[in-house]
N, C-alpha and C positions, 0 to 999 in steps of 0.2 A: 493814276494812283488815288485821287483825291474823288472821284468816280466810283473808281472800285471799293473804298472805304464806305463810303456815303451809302453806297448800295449791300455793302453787307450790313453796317447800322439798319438797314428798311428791314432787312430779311429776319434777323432777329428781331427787331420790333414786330412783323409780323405771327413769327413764333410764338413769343409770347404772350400775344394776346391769342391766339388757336386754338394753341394745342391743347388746352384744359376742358373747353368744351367738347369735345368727341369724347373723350376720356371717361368725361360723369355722363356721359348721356349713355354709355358703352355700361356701363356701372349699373346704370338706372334699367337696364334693360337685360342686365345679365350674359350680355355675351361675353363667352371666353376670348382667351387673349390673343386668337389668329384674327377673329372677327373683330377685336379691338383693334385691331393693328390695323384692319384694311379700313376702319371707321376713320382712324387717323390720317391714314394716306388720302382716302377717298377726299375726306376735307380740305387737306390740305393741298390738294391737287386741284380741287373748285377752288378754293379760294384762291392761287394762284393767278388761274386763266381768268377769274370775273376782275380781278385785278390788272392785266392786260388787256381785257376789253373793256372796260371802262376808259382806261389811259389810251389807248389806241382810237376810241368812237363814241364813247359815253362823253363823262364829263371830262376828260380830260386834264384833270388835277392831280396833285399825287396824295390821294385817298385809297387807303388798304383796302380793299374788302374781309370783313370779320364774320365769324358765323352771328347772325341775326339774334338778338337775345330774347326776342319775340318765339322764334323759332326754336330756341333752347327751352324755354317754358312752356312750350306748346309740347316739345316731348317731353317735357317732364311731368307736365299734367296730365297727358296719354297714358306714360308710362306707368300710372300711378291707375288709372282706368279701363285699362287694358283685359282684365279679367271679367271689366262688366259689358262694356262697348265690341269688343272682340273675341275670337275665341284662345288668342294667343297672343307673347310678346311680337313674334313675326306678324301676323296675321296684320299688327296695330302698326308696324315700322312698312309694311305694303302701304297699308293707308294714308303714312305721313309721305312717302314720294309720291302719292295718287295728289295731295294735299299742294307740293309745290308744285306738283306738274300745272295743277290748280291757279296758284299764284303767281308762274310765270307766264299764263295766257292772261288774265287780269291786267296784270301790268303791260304788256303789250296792247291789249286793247285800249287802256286807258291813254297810252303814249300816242296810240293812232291819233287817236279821237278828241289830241291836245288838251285832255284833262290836266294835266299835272302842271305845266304853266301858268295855271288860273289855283291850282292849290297854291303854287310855289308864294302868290302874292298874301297867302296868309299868312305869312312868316316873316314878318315885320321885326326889326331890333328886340323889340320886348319880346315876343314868342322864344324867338332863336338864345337872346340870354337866359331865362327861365329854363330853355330846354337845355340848355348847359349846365345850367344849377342841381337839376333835376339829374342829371346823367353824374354829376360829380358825388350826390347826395349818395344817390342808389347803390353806386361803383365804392363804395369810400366802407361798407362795412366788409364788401368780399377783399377788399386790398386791407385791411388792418386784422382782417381773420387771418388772410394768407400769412402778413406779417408775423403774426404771434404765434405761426407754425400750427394753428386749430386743422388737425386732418391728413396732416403733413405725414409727422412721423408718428402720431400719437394721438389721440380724439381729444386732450384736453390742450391748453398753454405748453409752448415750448420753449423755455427761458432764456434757451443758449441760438434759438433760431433768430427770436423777438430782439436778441441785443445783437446780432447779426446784422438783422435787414435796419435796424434803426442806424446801427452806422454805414451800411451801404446807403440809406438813405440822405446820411448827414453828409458822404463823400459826392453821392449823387449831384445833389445843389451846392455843392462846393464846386464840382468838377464844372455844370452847366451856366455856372455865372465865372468860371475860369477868364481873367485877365488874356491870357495865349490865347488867341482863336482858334486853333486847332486844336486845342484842349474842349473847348466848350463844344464847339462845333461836331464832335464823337463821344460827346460826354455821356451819351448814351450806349452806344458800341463798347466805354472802355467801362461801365459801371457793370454792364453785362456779362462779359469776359470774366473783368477782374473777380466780379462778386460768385462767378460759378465757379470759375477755379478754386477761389477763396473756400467756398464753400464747398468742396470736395478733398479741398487741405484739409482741414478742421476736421471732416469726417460728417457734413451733418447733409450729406447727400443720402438719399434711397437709391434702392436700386430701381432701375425700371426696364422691362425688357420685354419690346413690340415685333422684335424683327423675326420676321418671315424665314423661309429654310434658303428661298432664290435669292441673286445678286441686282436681279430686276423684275419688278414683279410692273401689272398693269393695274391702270385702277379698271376695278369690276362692274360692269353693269349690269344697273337694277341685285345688285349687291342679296338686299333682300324677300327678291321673287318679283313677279309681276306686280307695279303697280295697282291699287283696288281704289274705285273711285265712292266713298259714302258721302252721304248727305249730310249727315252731319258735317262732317271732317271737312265738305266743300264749303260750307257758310263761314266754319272757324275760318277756311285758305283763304275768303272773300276780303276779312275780316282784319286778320293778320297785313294780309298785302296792302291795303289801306291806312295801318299805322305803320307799317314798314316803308312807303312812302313820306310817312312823316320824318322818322327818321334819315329817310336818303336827302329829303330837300335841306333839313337841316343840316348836314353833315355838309355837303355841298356849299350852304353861304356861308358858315362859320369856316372852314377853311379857305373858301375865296376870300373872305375877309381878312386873315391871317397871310396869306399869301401877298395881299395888294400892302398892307402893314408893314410888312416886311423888303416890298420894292419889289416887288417879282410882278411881272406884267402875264395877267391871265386870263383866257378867253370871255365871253360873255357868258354867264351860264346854263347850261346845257341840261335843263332839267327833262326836256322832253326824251333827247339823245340817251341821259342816263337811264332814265324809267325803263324804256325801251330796252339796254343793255341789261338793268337789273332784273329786266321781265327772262330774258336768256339764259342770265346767271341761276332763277329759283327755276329756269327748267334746267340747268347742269345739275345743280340741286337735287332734286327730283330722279335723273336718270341716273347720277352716278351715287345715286343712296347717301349723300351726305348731309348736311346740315344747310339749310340756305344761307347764302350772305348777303351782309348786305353792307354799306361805306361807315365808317368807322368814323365818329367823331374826334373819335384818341389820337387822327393824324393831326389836327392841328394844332394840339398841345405839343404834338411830337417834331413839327415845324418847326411851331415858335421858342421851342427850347435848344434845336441845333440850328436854325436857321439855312436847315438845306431844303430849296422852294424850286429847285429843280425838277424837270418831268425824268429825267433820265434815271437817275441813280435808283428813282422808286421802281421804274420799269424794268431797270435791271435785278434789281431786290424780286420784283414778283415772277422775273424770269426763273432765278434760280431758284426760289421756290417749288414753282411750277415742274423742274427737270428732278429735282431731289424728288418732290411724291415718287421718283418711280424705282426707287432706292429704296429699300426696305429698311438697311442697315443705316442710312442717314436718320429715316424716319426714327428710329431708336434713339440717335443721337440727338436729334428734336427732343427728343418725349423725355430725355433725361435734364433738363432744362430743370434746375429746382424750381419749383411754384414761389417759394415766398424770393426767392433773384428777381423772376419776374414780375411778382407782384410789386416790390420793393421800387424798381427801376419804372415800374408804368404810375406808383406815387406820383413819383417825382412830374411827370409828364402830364398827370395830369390834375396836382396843382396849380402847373400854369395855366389849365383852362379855365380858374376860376377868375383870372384876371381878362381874359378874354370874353365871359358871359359879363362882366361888369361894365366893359369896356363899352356891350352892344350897347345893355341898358342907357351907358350915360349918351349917345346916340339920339336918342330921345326925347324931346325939348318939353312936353309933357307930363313934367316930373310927376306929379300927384296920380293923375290918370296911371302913368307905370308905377308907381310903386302900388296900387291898389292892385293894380292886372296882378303882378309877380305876388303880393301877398295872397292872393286868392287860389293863385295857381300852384303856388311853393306849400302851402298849407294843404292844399287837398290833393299834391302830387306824395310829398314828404307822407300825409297821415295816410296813406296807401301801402305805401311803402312799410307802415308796422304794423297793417294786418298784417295775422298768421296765415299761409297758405292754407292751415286745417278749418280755419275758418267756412273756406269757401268750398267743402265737402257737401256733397250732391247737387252744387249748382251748378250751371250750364258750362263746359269749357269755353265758350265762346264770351260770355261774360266776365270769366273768371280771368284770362288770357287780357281782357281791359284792365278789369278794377284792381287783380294782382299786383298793374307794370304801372309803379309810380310814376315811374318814366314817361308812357306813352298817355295814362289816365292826365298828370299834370299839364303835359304840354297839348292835350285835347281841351283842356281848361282855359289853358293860356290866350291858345288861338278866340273861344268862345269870349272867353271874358276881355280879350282886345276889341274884339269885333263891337260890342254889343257895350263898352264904354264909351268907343269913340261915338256912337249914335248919340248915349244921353248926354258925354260932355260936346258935342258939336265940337266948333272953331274953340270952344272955349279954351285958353291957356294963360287965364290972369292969375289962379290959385296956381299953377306950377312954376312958376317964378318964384 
């Protein structure tokens, strides 16, 4: 029983961080709602199986795999280019499965060739905090838009949504610092529940309706034609798969770390085995038209707030995932998931990461040297982050895809400006005392 609860909390925590990306990227591309529907499935059916092979041969953690946000911007920059670079929206969605079929041979070779073990060592306490700060920064205006109902039911403020999610939010960490442990322990699971239902009491649900005419449908290959391999598109694949390794190593120590914090005894880490599995995953990607994935930093806030560090119950979470894509009628019942529920409930989850990216910092016996690194990197990850995308109208996708992702831009900084202090401050550590 305690199993099977723990594993339905993963499965929804997986939902909700999903489901939203096929949706806007379906939106962005203009396909109607049968081809929306298999956009939805398709992903959610990748992201299932990269989620048991990871746990089965990769890193062996219990880390979701989510669609890549690298890869989410990467069609949405396409999608926006699409008219000049190709001759059609399909013509442009052929190129992006040409693109991870791209970046799941990348990653493979680099896993051969024991690249990623010798990256893995640039992600030192400081880098790994900073990239947590950075991920909490980026992530915290889509979660307080989602909150305020912007897009929901309405394009502007929704008053009766916004005071909603603020008291799901306030029951949220009420329920998650819960004295019962059982309480705390599913405080995610019952905030979920409660706050859909809630929210479909009141009336302040949409409608949303993905399902197919079948009772079982397949996911489709090559969804949208033949794969097409361009030049372009293969330097952005190069490109992408090298910051999306930055993200998988980091997602991998911050939740080993969260894991060993919490008492739970976990393998050594397995960065070569995962690169490897996630080179698989952007060719699943790739063949089943979906979105790549890649490990989700949101599991270890989402750890350290139920304290369930088991391999099992997540494995069983991305099983039924995995069995549901082929469900149409479920996949509907997915996609009716209110956004600001979800947004609401992954708050919570992941303000505790900002005690977790502090925690790395204080790690760090070189206080002066870190706080220079994280201001350097926080400052020019954050001032990324409020460029305008119009901004960066006719420059390169491949550039744009860097300096757009506060995320990956900052924590490229991090790593540099770690690197290249420890040089000029040497042994020194009399000023960090």
């Amino acid at each position: 029983m305690k199993v099977g609860f723990s594993a339905l909390q993963w499965m929804l925590f997986m939902v909700a961080g999903t489901i939203v990306a096929p949706i806007a990227i379906a939106d962005l591309f203009g396909l109607n709602p049968a081809e929306a529907a298999g956009l939805v499935q398709r992903t959610i059916f990748v992201l299932g199986i990269s989620s048991l092979l990871q746990g089965f041969f990769g890193h062996r953690l219990p880390i979701n795999e989510g669609p890549a946000g690298l890869w989410w911007g990467v069609f949405a920059i396409y999608a926006g280019l699409s008219a000049s670079l190709f001759s059609s929206a399909g013509e442009t969605l052929q190129a992006l499965e040409g693109a991870m079929l791209v970046s799941g041979a990348v990653f493979i070779l680099l896993s051969i060739f024991k690249l990623i073990d010798r990256l893995a060592l640039l992600f030192t306490p400081v880098v790994s905090g900073v990239y947590l700060l950075l991920l909490i920064l980026q992530l915290s205006g889509s979660f307080f838009n989602g909150m305020l109902g912007i897009g929901y039911r309405r394009e502007g403020v929704d008053l009766p949504v916004f005071f909603f999610c603020l008291a799901l939010v306030i029951a949220a960490f009420y329920l998650s610092k819960h004295r019962i442990r059982v309480v705390s322990q599913y405080s995610i699971l019952i905030s979920l529940v409660g706050g859909w239902l809630l929210f479909s009491l009141f009336g302040l649900s949409k409608e949303v309706s993905l399902s197919g005419g079948s009772v079982v449908s397949m996911p489709e290959l090559f969804a949208f034609g033949p794969p097409k391999f361009d030049a372009g598109m293969t330097v952005t694949a190069v490109f992408v798969t090298l910051l999306l390794l930055t993200n998988m190593i980091a997602s991998i120590r911050v939740a080993d770390e969260v894991l060993k914090k919490e008492g739970a005894i976990t393998p050594s880490p397995r960065f070569k085995a995962s690169g490897f599995v996630s080179g698989v995953n952007q060719l699943l990607g790739g063949v089943f038209s979906a979105i790549g994935p890649v490990p989700i930093s949101g599991s270890a806030g989402f750890i350290a707030t139920t304290k369930i560090t088991k391999l099992l119950p997540f494995m069983i979470g991305a099983a039924i995932i995995t069995a549901a894509s082929f469900f149409p009628a479920l996949m509907s019942f997915f996609a009716s998931l209110p956004a600001p529920v979800g947004y609401s409930v992954t708050f919570v989850v992941f303000a505790n990461m900002a005690g977790i990216a502090f925690g790395e910092l204080d790690k760090e016996t070189e206080t002066g040297r870190v706080r220079l690194v994280a201001g350097i990197a926080l400052l020019a990850g954050v001032g990324a982050m409020f460029v305008p995308p119009e901004a960066f109208k006719g420059v390169s996708p491949l550039i744009t895809s860097f300096l757009n992702n506060g995320l990956i831009f900052g924590s490229v900084i991090a790593i540099a400006a770690d690197q290249l202090t420890k040089r000029v401050y040497g042994g020194q550590s009399g000023e960090s005392r």
